[in-house]
C-alpha positions as MATLAB code, in Angstrom:
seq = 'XXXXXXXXXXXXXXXXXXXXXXXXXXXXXXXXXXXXXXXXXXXXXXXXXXXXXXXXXXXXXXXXXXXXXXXXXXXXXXXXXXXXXXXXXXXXXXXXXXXXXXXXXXXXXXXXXXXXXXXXXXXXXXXXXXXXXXXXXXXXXXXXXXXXXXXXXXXXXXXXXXXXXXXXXXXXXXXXXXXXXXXXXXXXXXXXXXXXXXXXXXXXXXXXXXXXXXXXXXXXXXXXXXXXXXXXXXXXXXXXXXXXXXXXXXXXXXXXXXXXXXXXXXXXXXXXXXXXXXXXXXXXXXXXXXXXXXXXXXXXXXXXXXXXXXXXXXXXXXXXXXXXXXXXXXXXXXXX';
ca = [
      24.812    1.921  -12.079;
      27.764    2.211  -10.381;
      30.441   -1.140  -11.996;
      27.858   -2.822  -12.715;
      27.735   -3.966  -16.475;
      24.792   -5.686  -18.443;
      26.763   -8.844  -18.168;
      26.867   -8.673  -14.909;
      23.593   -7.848  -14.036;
      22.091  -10.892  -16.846;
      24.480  -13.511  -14.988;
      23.561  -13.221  -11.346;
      21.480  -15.990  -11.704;
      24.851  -17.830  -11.817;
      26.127  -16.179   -8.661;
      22.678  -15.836   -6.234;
      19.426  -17.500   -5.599;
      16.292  -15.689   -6.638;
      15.147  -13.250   -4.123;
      11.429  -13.681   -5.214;
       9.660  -14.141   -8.354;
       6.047  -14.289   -9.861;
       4.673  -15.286  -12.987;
       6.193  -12.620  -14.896;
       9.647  -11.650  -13.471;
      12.703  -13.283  -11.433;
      14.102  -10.738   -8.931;
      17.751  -11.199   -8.434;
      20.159  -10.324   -5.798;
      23.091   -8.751   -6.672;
      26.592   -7.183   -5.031;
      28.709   -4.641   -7.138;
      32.191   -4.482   -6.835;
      32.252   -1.971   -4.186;
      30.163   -4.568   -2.016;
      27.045   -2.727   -2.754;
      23.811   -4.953   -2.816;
      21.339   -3.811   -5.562;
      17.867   -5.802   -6.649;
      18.000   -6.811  -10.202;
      14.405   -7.348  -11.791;
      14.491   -9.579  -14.932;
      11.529  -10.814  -17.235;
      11.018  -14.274  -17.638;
       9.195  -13.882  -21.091;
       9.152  -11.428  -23.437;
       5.190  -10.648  -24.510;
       3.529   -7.329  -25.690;
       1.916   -6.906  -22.062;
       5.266   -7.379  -20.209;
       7.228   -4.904  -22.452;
       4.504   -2.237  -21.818;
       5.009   -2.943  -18.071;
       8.506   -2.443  -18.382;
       8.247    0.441  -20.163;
       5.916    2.157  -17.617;
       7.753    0.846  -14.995;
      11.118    2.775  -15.895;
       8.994    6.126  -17.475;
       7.415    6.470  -14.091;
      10.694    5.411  -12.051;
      12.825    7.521  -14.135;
       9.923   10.684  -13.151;
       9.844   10.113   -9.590;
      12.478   10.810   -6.202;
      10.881   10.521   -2.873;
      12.260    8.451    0.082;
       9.280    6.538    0.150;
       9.569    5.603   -3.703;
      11.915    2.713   -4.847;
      15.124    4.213   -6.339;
      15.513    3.139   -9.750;
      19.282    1.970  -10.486;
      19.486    1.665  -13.659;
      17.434   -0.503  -16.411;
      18.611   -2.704  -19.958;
      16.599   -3.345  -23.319;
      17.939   -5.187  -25.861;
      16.890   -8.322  -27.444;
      15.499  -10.051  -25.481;
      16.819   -8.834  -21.986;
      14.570   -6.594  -20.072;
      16.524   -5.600  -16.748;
      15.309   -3.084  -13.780;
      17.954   -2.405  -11.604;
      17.090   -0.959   -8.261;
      17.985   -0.653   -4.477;
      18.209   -3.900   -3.239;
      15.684   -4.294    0.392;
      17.079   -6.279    2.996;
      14.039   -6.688    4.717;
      12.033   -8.084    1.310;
       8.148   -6.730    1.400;
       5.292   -5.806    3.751;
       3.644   -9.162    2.170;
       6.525  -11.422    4.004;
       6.171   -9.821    7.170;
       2.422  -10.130    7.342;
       1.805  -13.623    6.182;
       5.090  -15.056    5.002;
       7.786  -17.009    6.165;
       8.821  -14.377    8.523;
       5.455  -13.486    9.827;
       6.109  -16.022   12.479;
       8.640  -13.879   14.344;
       6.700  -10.610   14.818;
       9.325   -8.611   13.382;
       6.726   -5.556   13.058;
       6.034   -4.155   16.208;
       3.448   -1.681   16.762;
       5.824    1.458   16.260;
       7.402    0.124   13.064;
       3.701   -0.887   11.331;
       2.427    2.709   12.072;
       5.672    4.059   10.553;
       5.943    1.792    7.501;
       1.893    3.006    7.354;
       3.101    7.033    7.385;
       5.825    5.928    4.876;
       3.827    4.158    2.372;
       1.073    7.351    2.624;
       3.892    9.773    1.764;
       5.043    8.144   -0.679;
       1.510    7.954   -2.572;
       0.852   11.067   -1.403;
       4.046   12.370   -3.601;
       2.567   10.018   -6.918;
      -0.704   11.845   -6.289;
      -0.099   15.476   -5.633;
       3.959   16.209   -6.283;
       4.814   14.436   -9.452;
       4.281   16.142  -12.826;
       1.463   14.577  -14.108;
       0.274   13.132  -10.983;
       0.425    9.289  -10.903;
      -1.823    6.944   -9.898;
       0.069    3.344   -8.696;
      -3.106    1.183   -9.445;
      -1.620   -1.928   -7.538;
      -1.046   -1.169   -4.135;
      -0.817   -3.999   -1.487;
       1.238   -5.524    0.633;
       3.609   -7.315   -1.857;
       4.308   -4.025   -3.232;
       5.453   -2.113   -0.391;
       9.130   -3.140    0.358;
      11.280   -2.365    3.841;
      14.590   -1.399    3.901;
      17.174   -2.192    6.684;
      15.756    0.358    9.208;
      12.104   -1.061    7.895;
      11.131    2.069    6.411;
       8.815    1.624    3.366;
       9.586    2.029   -0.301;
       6.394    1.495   -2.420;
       7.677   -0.141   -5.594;
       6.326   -2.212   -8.601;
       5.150    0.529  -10.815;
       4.385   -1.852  -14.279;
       0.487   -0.924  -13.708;
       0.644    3.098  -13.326;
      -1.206    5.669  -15.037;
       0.228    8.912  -15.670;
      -2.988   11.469  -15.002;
      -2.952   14.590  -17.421;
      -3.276   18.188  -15.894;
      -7.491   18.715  -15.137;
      -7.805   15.106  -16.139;
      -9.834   13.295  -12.312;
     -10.595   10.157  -14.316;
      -9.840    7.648  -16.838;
     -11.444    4.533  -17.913;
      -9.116    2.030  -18.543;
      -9.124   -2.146  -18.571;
      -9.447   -3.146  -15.135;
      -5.528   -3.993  -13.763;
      -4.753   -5.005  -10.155;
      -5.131   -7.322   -7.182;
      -8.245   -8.727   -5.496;
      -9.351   -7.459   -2.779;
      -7.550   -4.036   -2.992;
      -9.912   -2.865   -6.014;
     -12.235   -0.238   -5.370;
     -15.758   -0.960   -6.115;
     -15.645    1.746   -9.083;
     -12.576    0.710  -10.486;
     -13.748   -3.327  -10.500;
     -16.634   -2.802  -12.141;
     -16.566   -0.108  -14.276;
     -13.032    0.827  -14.808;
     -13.082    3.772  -13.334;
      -9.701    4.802  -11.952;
      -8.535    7.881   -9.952;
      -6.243    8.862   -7.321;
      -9.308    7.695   -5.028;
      -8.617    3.923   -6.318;
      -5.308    4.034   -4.668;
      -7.016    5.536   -1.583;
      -8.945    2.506   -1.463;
      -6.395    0.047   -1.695;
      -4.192    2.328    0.895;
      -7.059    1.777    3.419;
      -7.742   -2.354    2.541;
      -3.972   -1.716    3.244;
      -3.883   -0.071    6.904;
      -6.204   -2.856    7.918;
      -4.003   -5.504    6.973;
      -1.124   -3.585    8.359;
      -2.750   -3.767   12.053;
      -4.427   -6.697   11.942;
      -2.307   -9.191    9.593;
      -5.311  -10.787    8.265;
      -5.745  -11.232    4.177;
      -7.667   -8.749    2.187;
     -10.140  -11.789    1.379;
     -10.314  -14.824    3.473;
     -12.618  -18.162    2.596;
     -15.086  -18.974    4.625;
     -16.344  -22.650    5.372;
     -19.111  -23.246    2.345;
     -16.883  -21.721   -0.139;
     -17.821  -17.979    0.980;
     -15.595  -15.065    0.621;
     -15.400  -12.144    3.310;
     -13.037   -9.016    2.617;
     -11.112   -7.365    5.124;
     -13.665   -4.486    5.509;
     -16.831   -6.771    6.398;
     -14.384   -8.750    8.795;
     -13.688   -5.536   10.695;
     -17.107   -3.612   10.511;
     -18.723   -5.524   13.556;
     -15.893   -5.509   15.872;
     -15.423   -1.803   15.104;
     -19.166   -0.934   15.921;
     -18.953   -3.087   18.830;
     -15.853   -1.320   20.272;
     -13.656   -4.399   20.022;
     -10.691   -2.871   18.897;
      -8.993   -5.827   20.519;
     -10.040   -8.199   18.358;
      -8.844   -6.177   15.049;
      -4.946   -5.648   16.317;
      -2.833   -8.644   15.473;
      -2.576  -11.427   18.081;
       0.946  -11.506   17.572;
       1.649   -8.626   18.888;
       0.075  -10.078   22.059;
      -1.339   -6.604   23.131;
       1.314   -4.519   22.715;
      -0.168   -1.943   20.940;
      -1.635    1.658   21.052;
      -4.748    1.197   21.688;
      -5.546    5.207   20.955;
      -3.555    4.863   17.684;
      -5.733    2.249   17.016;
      -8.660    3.209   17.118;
      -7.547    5.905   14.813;
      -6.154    3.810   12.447;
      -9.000    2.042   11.720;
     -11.272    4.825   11.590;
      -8.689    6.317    8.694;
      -8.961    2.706    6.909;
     -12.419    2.929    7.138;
     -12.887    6.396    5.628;
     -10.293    5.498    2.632;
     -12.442    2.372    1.897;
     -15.966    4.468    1.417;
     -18.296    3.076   -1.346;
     -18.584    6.532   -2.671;
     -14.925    7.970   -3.903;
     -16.072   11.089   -3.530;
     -16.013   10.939   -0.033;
     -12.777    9.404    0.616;
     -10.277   11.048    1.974;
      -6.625   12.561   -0.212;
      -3.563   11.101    0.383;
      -2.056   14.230    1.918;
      -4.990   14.095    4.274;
      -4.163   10.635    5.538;
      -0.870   11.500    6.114;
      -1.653   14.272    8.385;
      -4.438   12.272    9.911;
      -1.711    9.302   10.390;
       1.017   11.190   11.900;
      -1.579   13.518   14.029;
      -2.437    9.623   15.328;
       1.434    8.527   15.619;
       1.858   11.848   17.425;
      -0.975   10.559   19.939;
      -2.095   14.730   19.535;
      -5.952   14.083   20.042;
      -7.891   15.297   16.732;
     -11.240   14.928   16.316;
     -12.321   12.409   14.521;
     -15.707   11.981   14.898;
     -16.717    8.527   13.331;
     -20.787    8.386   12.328;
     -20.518    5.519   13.183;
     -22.409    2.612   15.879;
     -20.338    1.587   18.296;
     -21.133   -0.673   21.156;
     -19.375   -1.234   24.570;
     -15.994   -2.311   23.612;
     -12.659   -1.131   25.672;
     -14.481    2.239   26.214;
     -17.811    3.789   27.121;
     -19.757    5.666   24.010;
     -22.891    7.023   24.107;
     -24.713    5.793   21.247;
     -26.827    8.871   20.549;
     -23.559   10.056   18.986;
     -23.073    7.651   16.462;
     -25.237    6.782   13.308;
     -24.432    3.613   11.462;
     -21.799    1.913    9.561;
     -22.556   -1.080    6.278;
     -19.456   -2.301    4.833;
     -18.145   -0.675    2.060;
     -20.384    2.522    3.033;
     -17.744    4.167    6.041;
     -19.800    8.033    7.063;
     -16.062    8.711    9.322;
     -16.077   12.707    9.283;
     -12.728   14.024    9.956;
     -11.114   17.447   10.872;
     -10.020   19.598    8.390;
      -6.555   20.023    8.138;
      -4.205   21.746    6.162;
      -3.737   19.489    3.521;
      -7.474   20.329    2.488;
      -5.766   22.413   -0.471;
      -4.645   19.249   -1.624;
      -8.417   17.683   -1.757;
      -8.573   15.376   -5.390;
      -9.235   17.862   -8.535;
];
């Protein structure tokens, strides 16, 4: 941790204004002597649930290097302190961007959402198929995906993880999470797998590209996810109306297209058929790359921004995506 000492890190409430916080933790920034900003995670109250977060938290940080990851700093236990110290992220989280107090200025364009998109997919992809056991993040969203100074994305906030046993594809386990990133399994049975965070990666790429909520109300009370909200205007063609106004058509409309279709795949009813991490990150940076693979969505589309003959397309229900995809070479890396 560099000079930084447990007083320190406990007293920068005295010296800075709380970067964020939630019902469970302040987040603190912090500068070391060398002028070195670091992020500074401290528990407001000490309960039996937040001291197993905090020990999962640093078990799975301390397991775990990828560029994608959040680097873990340093951590404190003792009394009643409970301190994460970690790389400190000037440009705060995905969440802000989207529908914060800085989601006003557009600071995403198109090229840095599809690479904060690849980033965030590498990054799982590494939990899912490189670490030893293979972790699953089981709270992936928007809040939890944090941009550095060149925007690149750190997936962080790893209190909810489950370490996955060698020849172990399942567990059942109490239900943890955010609405409206839960897979259907995983809400209502418990269910959880490497396919769970596949799920929420794909609510995810939606709200990446189109800045709407994973769940909005509806007048009457009703709620609509993300994936209903898109369905229509992707079997109508009208990928338009998905990409985020404020971007005011500046866009790919190719990567798109493919985008979506990826999202769509991820967020399948059946986990079986969704996609592994390692093959959306091929199938995100063969889209980023603009080379043309086929992706051949079963899928209804009407006349949108470009002409489709219908007799190649079956349908689409919401929840239900048929996308089929070309194999790749991340196929070795299909879910166990």
């Amino acid at each position: 941790m560099g000079n930084l000492h447990i007083e320190g890190a406990a007293s920068c409430n005295k010296q800075f204004s709380p970067r964020s916080q939630d019902r469970r933790r302040w987040i603190w920034k912090c500068l070391l002597g060398s002028n070195k900003q670091i992020a500074v995670k401290r528990l407001k109250t000490m309960t039996a649930k937040a001291e197993m977060e905090f020990a999962v938290e640093v078990e799975v940080l301390g397991r775990v290097r990828h560029k994608n990851l959040l680097g873990l700093r340093g951590f404190y236990a003792g009394g009643d302190e409970r301190l994460i110290v970690y790389d400190f992220m000037p440009n705060q989280s995905l969440l802000t961007h989207l529908h914060g107090h800085l989601s006003s200025n557009c600071l995403l364009d198109w090229p840095k959402r599809i690479n904060i998109a690849i980033g965030a997919a590498e990054g799982l992809a590494y939990l899912h198929h490189e670490a030893n056991p293979h972790i699953i993040h089981r709270d992936i969203k928007a809040s939890n995906v944090l941009l550095d100074l060149e925007f690149q994305a750190k997936v962080a906030d790893f209190g909810f993880a489950k370490l996955i046993p060698e020849g172990v594809s399942h567990l059942t386990t109490r239900v943890k999470g955010t609405l409206g990133y839960l897979a259907p399994e995983y809400a209502m049975w418990g269910k959880v797998s490497e396919s769970c965070d596949v799920y929420s990666f794909g609510i995810l790429l939606l709200e990446i590209v189109s800045a709407k909520k994973p769940i909005e109300k509806l007048p009457g009370g009703v709620k609509r996810d993300i994936v209903q909200w898109v369905t229509p205007y992707f079997q109508k063609g009208a990928f338009n109306h998905i990409a985020d106004s404020k971007l005011k058509g500046k866009f790919d409309l190719d990567q798109l297209k493919s985008v979506v279709m990826i999202a769509l795949r991820c967020t399948d009813g059946s986990p079986e058929k969704r996609p592994s991490m390692a093959e959306v990150v091929d199938w995100l940076k063969g889209a980023a790359g603009k080379r043309r693979r086929e992706v051949t969505p079963s899928l209804s589309l009407g006349n949108g921004d470009d002409e489709v003959d219908d007799d190649d397309y079956g349908e689409i229900t919401p929840y239900q995506s048929k996308l089929k995809m070309a194999s790749t070479d991340s196929d070795r890396h299909k879910r166990r």
